[in-house]
C-alpha positions in Angstrom: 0.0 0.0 0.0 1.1 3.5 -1.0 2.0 5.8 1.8 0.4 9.8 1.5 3.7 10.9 1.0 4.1 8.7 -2.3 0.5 8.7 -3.6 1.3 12.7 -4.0 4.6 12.3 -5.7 2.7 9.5 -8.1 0.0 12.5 -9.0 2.3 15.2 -9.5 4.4 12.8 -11.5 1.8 11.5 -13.9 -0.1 15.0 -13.9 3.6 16.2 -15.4 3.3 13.2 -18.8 5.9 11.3 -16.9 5.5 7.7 -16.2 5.5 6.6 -13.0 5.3 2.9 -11.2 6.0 1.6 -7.8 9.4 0.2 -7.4 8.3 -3.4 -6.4 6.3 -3.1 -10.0 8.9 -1.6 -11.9 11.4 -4.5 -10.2 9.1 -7.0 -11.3 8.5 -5.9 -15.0 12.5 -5.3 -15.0 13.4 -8.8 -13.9 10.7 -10.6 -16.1 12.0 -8.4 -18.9 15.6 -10.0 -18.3 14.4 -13.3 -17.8 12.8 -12.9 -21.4 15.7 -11.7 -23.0 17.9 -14.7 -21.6 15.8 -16.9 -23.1 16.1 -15.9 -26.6 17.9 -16.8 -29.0 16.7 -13.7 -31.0 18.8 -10.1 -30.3 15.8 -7.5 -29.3 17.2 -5.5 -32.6 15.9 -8.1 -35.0 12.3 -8.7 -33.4 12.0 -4.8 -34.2 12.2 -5.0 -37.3 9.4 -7.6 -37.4 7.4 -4.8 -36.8 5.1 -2.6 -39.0 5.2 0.7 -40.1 2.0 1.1 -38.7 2.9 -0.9 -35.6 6.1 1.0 -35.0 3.8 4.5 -35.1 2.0 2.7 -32.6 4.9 1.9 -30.6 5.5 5.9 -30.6 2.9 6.9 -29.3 3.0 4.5 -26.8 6.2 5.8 -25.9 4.9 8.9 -25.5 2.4 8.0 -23.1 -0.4 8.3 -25.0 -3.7 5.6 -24.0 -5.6 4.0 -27.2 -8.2 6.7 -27.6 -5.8 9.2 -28.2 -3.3 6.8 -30.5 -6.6 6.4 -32.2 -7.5 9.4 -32.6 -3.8 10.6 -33.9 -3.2 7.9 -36.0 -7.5 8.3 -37.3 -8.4 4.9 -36.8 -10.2 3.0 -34.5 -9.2 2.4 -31.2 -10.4 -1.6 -31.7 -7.3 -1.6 -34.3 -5.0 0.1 -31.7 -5.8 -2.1 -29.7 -5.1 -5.2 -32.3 -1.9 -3.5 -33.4 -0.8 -3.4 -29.5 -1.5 -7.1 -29.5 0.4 -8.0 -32.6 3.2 -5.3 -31.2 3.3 -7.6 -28.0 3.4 -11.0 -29.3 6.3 -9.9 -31.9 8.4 -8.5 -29.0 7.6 -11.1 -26.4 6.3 -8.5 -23.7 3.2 -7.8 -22.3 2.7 -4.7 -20.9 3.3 -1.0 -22.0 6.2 -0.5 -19.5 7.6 -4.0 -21.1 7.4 -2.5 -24.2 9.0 1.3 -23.1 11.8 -0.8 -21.5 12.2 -3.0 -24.5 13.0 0.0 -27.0 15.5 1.2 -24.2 17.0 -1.9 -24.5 17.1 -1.9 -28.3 18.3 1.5 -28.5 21.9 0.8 -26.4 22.4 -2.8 -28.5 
């Protein structure tokens, strides 16, 4: 349970566009992260390029913190197909959450 003192800090930091996460969560989405990438045989570079160039603009906005409406409604399609391009976007990459997926393009970014 969040103490007063970091429920605020959690507000003011999401109220600012930054991402925020408890540190047990973020621990745990780190460490399954790195257990993932032990396990394959594939660098994160090459399950990239997999992707589309509609699911990379997806990715972006992800990135930038954007939910599906508003990825919809930027990209002027339904947020149903956001939704199935996030899917697709996940199984390629072998994650399965948005942080997953923000850590896993900092991870292809320094290989």
């Amino acid at each position: 349970m969040a103490t007063h003192h970091e429920l605020i800090k959690a507000i003011r930091t999401t109220h600012a566009g930054e991402l925020w996460a408890e540190r047990k969560v973020l621990s745990q989405v780190v460490d399954s992260l790195l257990q993932r990438m032990e396990g394959l045989n594939t660098p994160l570079a090459a399950l990239r390029e997999t992707l589309t160039e509609r699911e990379e603009e997806v990715v972006k906005w992800v990135i930038h913190g954007m939910m599906n409406k508003e990825i919809a409604a930027q990209l002027g399609i339904s947020e149903k197909t956001v939704k199935a391009h996030l899917g697709n976007i996940f199984s390629k990459l072998k994650v399965s959450r948005r942080l997953q997926l923000l850590l896993h393009q900092i991870a292809t970014r320094t290989e």
